[in-house]
C-alpha positions in Angstrom: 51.0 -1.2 23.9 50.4 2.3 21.8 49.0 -0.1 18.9 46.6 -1.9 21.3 45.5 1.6 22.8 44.9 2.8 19.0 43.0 -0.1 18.0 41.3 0.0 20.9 40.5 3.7 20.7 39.7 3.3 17.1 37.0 0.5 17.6 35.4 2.2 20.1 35.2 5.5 17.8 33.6 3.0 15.6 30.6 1.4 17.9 30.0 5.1 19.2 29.4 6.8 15.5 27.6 3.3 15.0 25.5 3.8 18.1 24.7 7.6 17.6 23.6 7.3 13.9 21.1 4.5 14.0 19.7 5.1 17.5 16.9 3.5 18.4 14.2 5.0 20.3 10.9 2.4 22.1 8.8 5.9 23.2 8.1 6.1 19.4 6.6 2.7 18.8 3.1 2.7 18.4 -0.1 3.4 16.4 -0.3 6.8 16.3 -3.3 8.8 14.9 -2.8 11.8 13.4 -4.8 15.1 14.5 -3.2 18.0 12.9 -1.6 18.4 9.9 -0.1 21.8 8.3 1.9 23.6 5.5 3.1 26.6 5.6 1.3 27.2 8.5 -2.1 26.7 7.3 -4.2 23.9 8.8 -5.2 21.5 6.8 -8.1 19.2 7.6 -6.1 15.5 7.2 -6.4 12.2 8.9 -4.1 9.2 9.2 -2.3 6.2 10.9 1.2 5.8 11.5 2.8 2.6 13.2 6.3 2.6 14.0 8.0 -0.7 15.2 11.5 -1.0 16.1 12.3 -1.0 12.6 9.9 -0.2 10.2 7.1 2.4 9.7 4.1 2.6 8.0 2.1 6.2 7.3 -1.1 6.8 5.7 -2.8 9.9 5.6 -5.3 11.8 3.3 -7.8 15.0 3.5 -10.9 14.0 5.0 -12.8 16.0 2.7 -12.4 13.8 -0.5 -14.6 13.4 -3.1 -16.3 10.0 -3.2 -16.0 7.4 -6.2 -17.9 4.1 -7.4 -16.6 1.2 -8.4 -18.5 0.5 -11.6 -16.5 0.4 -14.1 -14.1 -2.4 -15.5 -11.4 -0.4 -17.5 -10.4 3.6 -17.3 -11.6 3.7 -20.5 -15.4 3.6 -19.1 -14.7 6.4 -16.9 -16.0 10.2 -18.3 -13.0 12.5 -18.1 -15.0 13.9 -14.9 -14.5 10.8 -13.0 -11.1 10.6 -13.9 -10.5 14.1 -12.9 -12.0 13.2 -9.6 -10.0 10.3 -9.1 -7.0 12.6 -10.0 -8.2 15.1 -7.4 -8.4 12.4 -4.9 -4.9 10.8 -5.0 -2.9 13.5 -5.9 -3.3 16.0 -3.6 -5.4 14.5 -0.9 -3.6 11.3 -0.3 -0.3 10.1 0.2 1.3 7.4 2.4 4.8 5.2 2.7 6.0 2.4 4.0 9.4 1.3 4.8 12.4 1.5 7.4 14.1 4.4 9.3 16.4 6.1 11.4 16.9 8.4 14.2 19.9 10.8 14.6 19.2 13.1 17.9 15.9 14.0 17.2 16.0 14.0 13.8 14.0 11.3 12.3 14.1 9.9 8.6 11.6 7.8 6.6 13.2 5.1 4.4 10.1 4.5 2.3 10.1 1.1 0.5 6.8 1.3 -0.9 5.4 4.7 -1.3 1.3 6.2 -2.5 3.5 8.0 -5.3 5.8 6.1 -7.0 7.8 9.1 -8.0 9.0 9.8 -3.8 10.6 6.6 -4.4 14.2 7.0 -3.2 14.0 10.1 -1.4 14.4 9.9 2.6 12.0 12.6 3.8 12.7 13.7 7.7 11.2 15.4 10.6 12.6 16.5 13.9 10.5 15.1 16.3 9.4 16.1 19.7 7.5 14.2 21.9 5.1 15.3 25.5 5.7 14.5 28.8 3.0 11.7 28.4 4.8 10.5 25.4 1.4 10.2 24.0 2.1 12.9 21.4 4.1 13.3 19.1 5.1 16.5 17.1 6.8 16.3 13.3 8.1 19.4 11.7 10.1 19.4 8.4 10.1 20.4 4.7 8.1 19.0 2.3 9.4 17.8 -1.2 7.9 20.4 -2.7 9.6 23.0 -0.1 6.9 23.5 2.1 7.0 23.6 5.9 4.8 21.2 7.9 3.7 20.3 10.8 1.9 17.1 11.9 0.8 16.3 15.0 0.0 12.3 16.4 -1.5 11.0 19.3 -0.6 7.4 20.5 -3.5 5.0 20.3 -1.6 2.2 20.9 2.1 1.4 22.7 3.6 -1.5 20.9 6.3 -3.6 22.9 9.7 -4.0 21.2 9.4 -7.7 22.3 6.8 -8.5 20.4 
């Protein structure tokens, strides 16, 4: 009987850890639209899109002020070093997205990007704690970046998507 009680005990240890560390929460399925976006503490003026399904997400954001570029070339090589500074100046620092899967612990969440805008965040598992309004229309993110900077981003729900679907 003690064995039974242990294995029993032991199982349900098992589906509880289980349970806790890949919680699952529907409130944060959505499109969400980001409206605020800051390091450090200073504002900075970004925009994005962020859907979250009960298993995946997918984040883009970049700097609305970006400089502009044509298409009219074939080849880097026809770009002036200008142009390709201005490309650089685009992507780097005023763009970045991901892709991938995630998980929740409390309210603690963490990207698993798949595909990523920089290829060298590949393998790292950024998080945020996350806290959501009454309305559960937005939602706050706060967390370190990779380069240790606080931020804060802030996203309103455009959209509720149904776990069904």
């Amino acid at each position: 009987m003690k064995i039974g009680l242990t294995i029993f005990a032991v199982i349900a240890m098992f589906a509880f850890i289980d349970s806790a560390h890949g919680q699952k929460d529907e409130r944060l399925y959505g499109v969400w639209e980001m409206t605020y976006y800051a390091r450090d503490g200073n504002a900075i003026d970004w925009t994005g899109m962020m859907i979250i399904t009960p298993g995946h997400f997918s984040r883009i954001y970049m700097h609305k002020d970006r400089p502009v570029i044509q298409d009219r070339y074939k080849n880097l090589s026809d770009l002036t070093d200008e142009e390709k500074n201005t490309i650089v100046d685009i992507f780097v620092p005023k763009f970045g997205g991901a892709s991938g899967t995630y998980r929740i612990e409390g309210t603690q969440l963490f990207f698993q990007p798949i595909f990523v805008a920089n290829p060298g965040l590949k393998g790292r598992e950024p998080s945020r704690m996350f806290t959501l309004d009454r309305d559960r229309t937005t939602l706050t993110l706060k967390g370190t970046y990779s380069r240790g900077y606080e931020v804060e981003e802030i996203w309103v729900k455009r959209e509720d998507i149904d776990e069904r679907e």
